[in-house]
VEXDREN-2710 file (C-alpha; in Angstrom, 1 decimal):
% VEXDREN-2710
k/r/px/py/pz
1/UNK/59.7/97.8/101.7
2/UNK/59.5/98.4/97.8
3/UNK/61.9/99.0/95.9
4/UNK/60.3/98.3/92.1
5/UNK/61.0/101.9/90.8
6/UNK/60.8/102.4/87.1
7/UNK/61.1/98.7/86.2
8/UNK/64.3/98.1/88.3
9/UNK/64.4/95.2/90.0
10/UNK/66.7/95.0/93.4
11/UNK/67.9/92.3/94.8
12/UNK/70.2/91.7/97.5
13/UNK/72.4/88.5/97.9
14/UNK/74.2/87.7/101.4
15/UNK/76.8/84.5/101.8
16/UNK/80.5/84.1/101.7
17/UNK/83.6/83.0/103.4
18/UNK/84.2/80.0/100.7
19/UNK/83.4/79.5/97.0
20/UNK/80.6/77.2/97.9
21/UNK/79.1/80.2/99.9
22/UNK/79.1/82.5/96.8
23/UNK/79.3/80.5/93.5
24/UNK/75.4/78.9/93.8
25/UNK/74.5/82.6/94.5
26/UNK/76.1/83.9/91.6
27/UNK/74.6/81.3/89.6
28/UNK/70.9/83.0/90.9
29/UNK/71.9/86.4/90.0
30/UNK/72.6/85.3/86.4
31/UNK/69.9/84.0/85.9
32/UNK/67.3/86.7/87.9
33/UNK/69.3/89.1/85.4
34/UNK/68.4/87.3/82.4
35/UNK/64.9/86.1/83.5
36/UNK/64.2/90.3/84.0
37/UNK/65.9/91.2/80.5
38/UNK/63.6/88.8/78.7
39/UNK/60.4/90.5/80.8
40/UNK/61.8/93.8/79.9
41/UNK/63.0/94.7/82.7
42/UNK/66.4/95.7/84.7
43/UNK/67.9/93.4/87.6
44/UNK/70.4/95.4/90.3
45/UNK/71.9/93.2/92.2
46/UNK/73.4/93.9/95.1
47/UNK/76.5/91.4/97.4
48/UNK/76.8/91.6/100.9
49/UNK/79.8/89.6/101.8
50/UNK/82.6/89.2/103.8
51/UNK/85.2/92.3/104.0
52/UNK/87.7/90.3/104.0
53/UNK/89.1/87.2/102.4
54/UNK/88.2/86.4/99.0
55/UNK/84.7/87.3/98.5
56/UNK/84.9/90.4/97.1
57/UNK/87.2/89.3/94.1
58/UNK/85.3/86.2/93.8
59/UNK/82.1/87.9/92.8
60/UNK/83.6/91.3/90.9
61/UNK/85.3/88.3/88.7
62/UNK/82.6/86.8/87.5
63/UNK/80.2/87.4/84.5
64/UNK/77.5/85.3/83.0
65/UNK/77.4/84.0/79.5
66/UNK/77.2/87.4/78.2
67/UNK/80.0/89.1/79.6
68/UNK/77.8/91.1/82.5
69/UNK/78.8/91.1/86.0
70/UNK/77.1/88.5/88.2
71/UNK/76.9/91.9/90.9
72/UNK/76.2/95.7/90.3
73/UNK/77.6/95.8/93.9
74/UNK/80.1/94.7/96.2
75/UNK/79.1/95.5/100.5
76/UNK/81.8/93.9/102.5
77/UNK/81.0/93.9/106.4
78/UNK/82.7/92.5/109.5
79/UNK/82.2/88.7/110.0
80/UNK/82.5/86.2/112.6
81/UNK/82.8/82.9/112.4
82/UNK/79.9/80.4/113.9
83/UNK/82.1/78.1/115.9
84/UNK/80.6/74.5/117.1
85/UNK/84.0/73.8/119.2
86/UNK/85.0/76.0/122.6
87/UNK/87.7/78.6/121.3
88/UNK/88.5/81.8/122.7
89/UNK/87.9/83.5/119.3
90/UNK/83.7/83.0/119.8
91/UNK/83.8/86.0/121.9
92/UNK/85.8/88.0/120.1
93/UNK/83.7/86.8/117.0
94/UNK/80.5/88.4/119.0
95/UNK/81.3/91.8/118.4
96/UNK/82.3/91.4/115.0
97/UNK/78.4/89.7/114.2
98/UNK/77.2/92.6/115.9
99/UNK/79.4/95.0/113.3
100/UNK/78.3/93.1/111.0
101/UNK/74.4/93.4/111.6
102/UNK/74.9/97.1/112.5
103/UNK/76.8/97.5/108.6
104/UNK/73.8/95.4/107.5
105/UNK/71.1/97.1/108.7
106/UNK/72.2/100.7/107.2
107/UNK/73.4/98.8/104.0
108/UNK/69.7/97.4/103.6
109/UNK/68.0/100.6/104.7
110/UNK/70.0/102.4/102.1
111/UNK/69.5/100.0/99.3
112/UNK/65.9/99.3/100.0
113/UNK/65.9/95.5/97.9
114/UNK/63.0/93.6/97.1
115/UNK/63.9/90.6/98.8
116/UNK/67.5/89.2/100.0
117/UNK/68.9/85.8/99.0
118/UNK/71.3/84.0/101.8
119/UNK/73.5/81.2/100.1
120/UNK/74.4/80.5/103.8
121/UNK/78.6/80.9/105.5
122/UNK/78.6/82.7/108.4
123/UNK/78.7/86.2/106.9
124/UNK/75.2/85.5/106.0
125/UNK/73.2/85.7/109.3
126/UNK/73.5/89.1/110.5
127/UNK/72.0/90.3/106.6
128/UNK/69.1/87.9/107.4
129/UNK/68.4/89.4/110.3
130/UNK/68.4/93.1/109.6
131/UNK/66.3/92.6/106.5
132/UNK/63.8/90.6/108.9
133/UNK/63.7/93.7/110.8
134/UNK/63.4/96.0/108.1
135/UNK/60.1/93.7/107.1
136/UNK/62.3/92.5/103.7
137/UNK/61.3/89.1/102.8
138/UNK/64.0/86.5/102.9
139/UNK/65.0/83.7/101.3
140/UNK/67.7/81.0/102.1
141/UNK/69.0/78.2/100.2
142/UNK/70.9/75.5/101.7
143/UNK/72.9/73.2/99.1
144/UNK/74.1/70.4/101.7
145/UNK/72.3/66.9/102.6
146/UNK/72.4/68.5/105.8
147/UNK/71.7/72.1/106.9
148/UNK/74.1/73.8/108.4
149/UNK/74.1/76.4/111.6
150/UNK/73.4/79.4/109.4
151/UNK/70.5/77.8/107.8
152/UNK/68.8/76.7/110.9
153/UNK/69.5/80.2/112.1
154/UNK/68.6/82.2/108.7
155/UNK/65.4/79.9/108.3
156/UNK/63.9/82.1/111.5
157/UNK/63.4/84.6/109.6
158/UNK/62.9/83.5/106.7
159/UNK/59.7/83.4/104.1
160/UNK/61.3/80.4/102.5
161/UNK/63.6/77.7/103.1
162/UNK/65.2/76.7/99.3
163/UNK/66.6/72.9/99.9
164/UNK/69.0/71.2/97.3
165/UNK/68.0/67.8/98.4
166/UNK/64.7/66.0/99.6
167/UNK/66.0/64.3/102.2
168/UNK/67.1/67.3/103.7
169/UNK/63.5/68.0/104.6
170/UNK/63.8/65.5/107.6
171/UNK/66.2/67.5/109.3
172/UNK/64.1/71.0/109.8
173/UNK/62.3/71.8/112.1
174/UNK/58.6/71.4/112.1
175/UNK/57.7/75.1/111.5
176/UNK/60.4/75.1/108.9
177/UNK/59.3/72.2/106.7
178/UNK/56.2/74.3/106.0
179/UNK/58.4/77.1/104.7
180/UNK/61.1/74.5/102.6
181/UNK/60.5/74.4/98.9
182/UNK/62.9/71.7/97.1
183/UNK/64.8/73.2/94.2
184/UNK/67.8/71.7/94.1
185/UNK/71.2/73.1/93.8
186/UNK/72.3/75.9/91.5
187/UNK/74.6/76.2/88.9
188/UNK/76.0/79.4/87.0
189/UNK/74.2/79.1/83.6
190/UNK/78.1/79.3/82.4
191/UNK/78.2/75.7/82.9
192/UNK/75.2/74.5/80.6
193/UNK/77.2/75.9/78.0
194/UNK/81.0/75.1/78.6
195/UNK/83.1/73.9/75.8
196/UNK/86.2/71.3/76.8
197/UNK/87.8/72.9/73.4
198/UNK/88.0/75.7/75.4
199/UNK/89.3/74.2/78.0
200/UNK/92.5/72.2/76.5
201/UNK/93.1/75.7/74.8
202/UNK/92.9/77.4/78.2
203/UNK/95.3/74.8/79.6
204/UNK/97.7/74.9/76.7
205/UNK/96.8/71.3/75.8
206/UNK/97.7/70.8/72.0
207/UNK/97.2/67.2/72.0
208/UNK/95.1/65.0/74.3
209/UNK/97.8/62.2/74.5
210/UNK/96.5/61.0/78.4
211/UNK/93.0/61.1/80.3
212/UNK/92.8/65.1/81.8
213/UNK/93.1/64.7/85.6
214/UNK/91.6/67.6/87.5
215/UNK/92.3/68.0/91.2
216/UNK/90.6/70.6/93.3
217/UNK/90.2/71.2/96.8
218/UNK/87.6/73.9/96.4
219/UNK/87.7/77.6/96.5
220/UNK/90.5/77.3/99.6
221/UNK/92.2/74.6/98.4
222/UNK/92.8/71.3/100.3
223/UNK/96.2/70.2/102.2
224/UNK/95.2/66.7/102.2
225/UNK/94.6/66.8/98.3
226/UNK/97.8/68.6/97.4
227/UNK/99.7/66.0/99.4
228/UNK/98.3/63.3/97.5
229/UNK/99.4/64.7/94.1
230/UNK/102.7/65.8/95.6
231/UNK/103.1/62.1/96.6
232/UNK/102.1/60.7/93.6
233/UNK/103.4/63.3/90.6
234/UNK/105.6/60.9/88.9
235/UNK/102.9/58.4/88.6
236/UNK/99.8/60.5/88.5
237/UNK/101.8/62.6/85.6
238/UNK/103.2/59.5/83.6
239/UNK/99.4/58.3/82.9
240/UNK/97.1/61.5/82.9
241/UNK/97.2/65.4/82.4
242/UNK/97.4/67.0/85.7
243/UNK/95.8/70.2/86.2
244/UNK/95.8/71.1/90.0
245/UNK/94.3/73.9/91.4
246/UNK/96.4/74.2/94.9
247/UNK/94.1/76.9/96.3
248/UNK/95.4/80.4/97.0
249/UNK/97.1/79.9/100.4
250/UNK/99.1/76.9/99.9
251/UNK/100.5/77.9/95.8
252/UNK/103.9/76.6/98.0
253/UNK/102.0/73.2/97.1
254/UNK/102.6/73.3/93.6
255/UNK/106.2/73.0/94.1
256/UNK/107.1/69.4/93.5
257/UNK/110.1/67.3/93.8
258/UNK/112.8/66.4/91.9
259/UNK/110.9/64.9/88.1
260/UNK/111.8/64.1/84.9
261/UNK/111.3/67.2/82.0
262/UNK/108.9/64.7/80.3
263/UNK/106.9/64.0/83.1
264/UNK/106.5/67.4/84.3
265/UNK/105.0/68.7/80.7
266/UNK/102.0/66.8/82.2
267/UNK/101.6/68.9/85.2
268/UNK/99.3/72.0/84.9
269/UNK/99.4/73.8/88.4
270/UNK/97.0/76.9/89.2
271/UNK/96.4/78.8/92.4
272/UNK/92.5/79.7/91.6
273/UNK/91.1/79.1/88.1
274/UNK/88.4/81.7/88.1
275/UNK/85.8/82.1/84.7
276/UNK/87.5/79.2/83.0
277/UNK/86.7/76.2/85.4
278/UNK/83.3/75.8/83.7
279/UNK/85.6/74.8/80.3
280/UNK/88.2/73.3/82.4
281/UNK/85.7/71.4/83.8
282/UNK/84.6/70.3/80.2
283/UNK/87.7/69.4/79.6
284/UNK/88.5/67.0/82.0
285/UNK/88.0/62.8/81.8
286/UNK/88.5/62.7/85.9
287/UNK/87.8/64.9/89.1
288/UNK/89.1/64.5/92.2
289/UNK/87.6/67.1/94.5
290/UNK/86.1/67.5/98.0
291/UNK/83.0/67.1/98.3
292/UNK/81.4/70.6/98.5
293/UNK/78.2/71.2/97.0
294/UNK/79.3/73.9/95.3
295/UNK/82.0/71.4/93.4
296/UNK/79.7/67.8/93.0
297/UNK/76.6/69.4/91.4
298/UNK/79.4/71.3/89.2
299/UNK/80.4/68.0/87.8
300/UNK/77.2/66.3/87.7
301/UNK/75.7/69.0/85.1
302/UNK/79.2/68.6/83.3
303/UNK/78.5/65.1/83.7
304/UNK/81.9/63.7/85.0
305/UNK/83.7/60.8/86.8
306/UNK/84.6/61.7/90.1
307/UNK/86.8/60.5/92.8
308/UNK/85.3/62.4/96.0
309/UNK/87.3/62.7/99.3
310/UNK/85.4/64.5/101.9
311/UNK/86.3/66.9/104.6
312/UNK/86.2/65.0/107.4
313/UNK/87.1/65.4/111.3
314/UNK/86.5/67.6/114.4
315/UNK/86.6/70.4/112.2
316/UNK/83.7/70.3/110.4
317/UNK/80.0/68.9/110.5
318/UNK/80.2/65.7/108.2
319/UNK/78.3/67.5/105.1
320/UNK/80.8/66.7/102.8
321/UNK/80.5/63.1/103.7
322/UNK/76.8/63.4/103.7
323/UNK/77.0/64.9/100.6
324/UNK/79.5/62.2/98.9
325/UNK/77.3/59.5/100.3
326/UNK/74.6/60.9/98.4
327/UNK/76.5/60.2/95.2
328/UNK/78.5/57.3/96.0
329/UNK/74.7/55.8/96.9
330/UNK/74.1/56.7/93.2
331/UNK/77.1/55.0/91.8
332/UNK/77.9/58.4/90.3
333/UNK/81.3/58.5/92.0
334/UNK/83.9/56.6/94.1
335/UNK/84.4/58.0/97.9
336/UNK/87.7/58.2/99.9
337/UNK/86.5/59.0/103.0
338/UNK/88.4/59.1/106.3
339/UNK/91.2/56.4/106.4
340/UNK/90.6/55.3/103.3
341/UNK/91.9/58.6/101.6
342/UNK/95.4/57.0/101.1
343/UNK/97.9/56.8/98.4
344/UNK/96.6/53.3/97.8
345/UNK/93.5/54.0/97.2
346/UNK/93.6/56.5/95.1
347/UNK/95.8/55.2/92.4
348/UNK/93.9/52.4/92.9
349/UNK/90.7/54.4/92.5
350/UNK/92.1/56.5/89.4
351/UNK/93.6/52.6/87.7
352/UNK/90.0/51.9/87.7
353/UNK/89.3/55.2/85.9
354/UNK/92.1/54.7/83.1
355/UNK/89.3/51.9/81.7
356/UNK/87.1/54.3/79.3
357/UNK/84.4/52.5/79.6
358/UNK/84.2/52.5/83.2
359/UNK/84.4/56.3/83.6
360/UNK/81.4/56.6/80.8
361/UNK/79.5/54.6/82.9
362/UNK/80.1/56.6/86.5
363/UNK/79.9/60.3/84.2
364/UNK/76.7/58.5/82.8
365/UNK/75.3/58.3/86.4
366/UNK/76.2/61.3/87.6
367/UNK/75.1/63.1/84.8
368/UNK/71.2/61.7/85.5
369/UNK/71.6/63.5/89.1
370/UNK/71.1/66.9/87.1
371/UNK/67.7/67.1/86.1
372/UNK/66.3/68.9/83.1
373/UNK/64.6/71.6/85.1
374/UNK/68.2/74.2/85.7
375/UNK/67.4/74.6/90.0
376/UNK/69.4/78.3/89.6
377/UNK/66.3/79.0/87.0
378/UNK/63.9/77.8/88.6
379/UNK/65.1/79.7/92.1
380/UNK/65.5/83.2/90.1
381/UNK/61.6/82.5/88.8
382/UNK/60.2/82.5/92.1
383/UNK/61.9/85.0/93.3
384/UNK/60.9/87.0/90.0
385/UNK/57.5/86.1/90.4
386/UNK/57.7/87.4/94.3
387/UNK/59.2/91.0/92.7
388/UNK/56.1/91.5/90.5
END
């Protein structure tokens, strides 16, 4: 199904449900835009997400370097969730897949795109599968160590399976390994170019008096995150800068206890920081985060110290461990997985931190994970290449 008419290129993109589902993707789009500019020619990019949640401001919020919208287009369709665990919500879940492959279907026969791009969630499988029946070619990326259910499902019909990690190979199938390419993880371009001045201005940070400790949970936020800082504010705040994202649904997080005026001048709370986290990110001496894809590769091309505590439990699949393993193998950041994510630890953990030389040394490290070759670039090539 062509859709090159008069040297505009289309593109559809499919994922959602968290930031890690959508940010990598955006990061793609920006950089298939500016990859058909410089061939004089004109990208339209197209978002299937989720109708609801926060996909849809998520991706009409963000712009690239040059002040264009990541998306042309926002679709928003019905999603289900892809359970592992019994719960009577699967079958109620059904019939919203099937909505959201029907809304699909017509959205993609409308359109007529090239190709479509899957960054993965949930909302991204029944988009995989009505562009496999309407013969467009698809392409997945997966950004975990390990793939999750809607890769192994998307990779059925998919041309080509895009893997963040090598390793991750070992984990496909055998009919998939011959479609995975290695490409690493993508970044918005955004990122190569953040300034920290922007940041501490951004921030409302005259004077850099204390290390700049940034906590964030991801896209959602993290319960077991803003606890930690609630427990520790009047120490956390008497020896770094605090700047907290809390996540949209628990902003009740950022309201603290009983501390001194002085103290509390240190304490920079935000619901969602949206097109400044690349500077804030600059910014910053320290992260403490989750270990999302989305968030680690982030910091590793920003090249920063991090203190990584992974999701972990019978909610989830163990990626983020997986994921901070990879890093923690690599001395590029300290891990506070499981029990160990304690109070303890983590002053004990950030202590460490406070010694300059120390957090040179881990940003050092993680820095060398990013590779000279930009994996978002290199992704929009070969799918440029595919358009021609």
């Amino acid at each position: 199904m062509s859709s090159k008419t008069n040297d505009i290129l289309k593109i559809a993109f499919a994922g959602g449900g968290t930031g890690g589902h959508i940010y990598p993707g955006l990061a793609v789009a920006d950089e298939f835009r500016a990859l058909c500019k410089k061939n004089g020619k004109t990208a339209q990019i197209y978002w299937i997400g989720n109708s609801k949640g926060m996909d849809k401001n998520i991706v009409s919020k963000n712009v690239d370097s040059d002040g264009n919208h990541s998306a042309d287009f926002f679709y928003g369709i019905p999603s289900g969730k892809l359970r592992r665990y019994f719960s009577v919500q699967n079958f109620f879940d059904i019939f919203k897949i099937f909505a959201g492959f029907i809304a699909s279907f017509f959205i993609l026969a409308k359109i007529k795109p090239y190709m479509l791009f899957s960054k993965g969630g949930f909302v991204s499988v029944p988009p995989c599968l009505a562009a496999k029946l309407l013969k467009i070619p698809v392409y997945t990326h997966e950004c975990d160590f390990t793939p999750g259910l809607a890769t192994r499902l998307n990779s059925r019909n998919a041309k080509h399976i895009l893997l963040s990690y090598t390793e991750t190979e070992s984990y496909l199938s055998e009919s998939a390994k011959k479609k995975a390419i290695v490409t690493g993880n993508p970044v918005r371009p955004v990122f190569y170019s953040a300034d920290a001045e922007k940041g501490l201005k951004f921030l409302n940070i005259q004077k850099k008096s204390k290390p700049v400790l940034l906590v964030v949970g991801g896209s959602l936020g993290a319960k077991q995150l803003n606890n930690l800082v609630r427990e520790n504010i009047q120490w956390l705040c008497e020896r770094f800068i605090v700047v907290h994202q809390t996540g949209e649904k628990n902003v009740d997080d950022a309201e603290l206890p009983q501390i001194s005026a002085e103290v509390r001048e240190n304490y920079k709370p935000f619901a969602f920081i949206y097109n400044e986290m690349p500077d804030v990110i600059a910014c910053a001496d320290i992260v403490v985060s989750r270990s999302g894809a989305n968030s680690i590769w982030e910091c590793s091309v920003l090249s920063k110290a991090m203190i990584l505590v992974p999701l972990c439990g019978s909610g989830t699949r163990g990626d983020q461990e997986d994921n901070a393993a990879f890093f923690e193998k690599h001395e590029a950041a300290v891990v506070l997985g499981r029990n160990n994510a304690s109070s303890e630890n983590l002053k004990s953990a950030l202590t460490k931190f406070l010694d300059q030389d120390i957090r040179k040394k881990y940003a050092e490290r993680n820095g060398l994970l990013s590779n000279s070759v930009r994996p978002a670039e290199k992704i929009a090539e070969l799918l440029y290449k595919e358009s021609l």
